[in-house]
N, C-alpha and C positions, 0 to 999 in steps of 0.2 A: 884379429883383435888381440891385444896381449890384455897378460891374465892382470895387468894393472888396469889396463883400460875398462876392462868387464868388473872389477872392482869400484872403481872410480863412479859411477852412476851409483850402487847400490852403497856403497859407502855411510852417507848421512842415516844408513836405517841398520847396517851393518852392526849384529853383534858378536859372534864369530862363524867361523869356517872348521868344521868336526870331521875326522875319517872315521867312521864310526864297521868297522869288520872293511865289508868291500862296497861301502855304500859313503856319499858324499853329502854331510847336512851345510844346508848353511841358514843362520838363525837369522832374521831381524826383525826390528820392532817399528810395526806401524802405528800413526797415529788411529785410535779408537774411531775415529769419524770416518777411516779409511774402509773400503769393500773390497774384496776378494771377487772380483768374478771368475765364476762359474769355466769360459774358455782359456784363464789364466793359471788354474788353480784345480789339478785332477786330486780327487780326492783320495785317493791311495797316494799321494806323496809331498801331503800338506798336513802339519801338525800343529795345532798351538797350543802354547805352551804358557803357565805362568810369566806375566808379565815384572820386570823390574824395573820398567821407564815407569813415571807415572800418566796418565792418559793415554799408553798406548800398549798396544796387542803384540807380542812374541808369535811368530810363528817358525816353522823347520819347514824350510824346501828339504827334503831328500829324494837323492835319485840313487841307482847303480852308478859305482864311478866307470861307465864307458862314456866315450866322447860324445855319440849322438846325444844320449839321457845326456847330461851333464848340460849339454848348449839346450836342449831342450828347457832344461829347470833354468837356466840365466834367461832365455828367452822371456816364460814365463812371469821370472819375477821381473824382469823391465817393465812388461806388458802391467805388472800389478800398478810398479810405480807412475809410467808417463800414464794408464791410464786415469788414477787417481789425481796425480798432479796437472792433470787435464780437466778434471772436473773441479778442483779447488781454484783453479784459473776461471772456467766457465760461474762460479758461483759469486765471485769479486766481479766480475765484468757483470755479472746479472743485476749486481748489488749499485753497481757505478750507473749503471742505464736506468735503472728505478731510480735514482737519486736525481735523473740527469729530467727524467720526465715527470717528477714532481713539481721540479722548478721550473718546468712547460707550464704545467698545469696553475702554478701558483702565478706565475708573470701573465700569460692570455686571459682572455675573455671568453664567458662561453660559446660565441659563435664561433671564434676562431678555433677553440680545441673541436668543435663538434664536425671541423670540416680535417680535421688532422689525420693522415693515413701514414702508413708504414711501407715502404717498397723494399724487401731483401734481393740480393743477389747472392744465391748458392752456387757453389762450386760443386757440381758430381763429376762421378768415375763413367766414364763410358765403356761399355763392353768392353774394348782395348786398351784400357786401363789408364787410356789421357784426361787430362782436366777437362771442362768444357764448361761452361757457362751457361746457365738458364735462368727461369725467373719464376 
């Protein structure tokens, strides 16, 4: 991947890229609603830092600038952002399907919503790492 390409995702949170001796920071600013998890985010190499966006958190990826660390910390910070831009998706779709079965609830009758059931179909990982379908 070129080093625009790996910029290019983090970009919208991007506020700079620092050589700081022989180590590599790179700052950005997440929204305040945003979470750091825990398998994203090793706590010897995560800082935050006074905030100057307003509603949102600064923090410093730094690693040693070797190549493992270094893909290591971009890894990480992707992992921070599609995780989170994953659940601000999951919470608009939660918000769109509560709206969708109020106006169930308000259009039927109560016999009809009392016989109303949900069928999901999930997609998991099988040992071998294929999709599979169950219910």
């Amino acid at each position: 991947m070129t080093f625009y390409q790996e910029l290019a995702v983090i970009h919208p949170y991007l506020q700079s890229v620092r050589k700081l001796k022989n180590y590599l920071s790179i700052d950005v600013n997440f929204p305040t609603t945003w979470k750091l998890p825990k398998k994203y985010v090793p706590e010897n190499s995560v800082v935050e830092n006074e905030a100057t966006v307003k509603d949102h958190r600064c923090f410093s990826f730094v690693s040693e600038f070797e190549e493992k660390l270094v893909d290591d910390m971009l890894i990480n910070l992707n992992g921070v952002i599609k995780y989170n831009k994953e659940r601000e998706e999951k919470e608009r779709l939660f918000e769109s399907k509560v709206t969708e079965l109020k106006q169930i609830f308000d259009k039927q009758n109560l016999e009809n919503l009392k016989g109303l059931s949900f069928e999901l179909t999930e997609k998991k990982l099988s040992l071998d790492d294929e999709l599979t379908e169950s219910k």
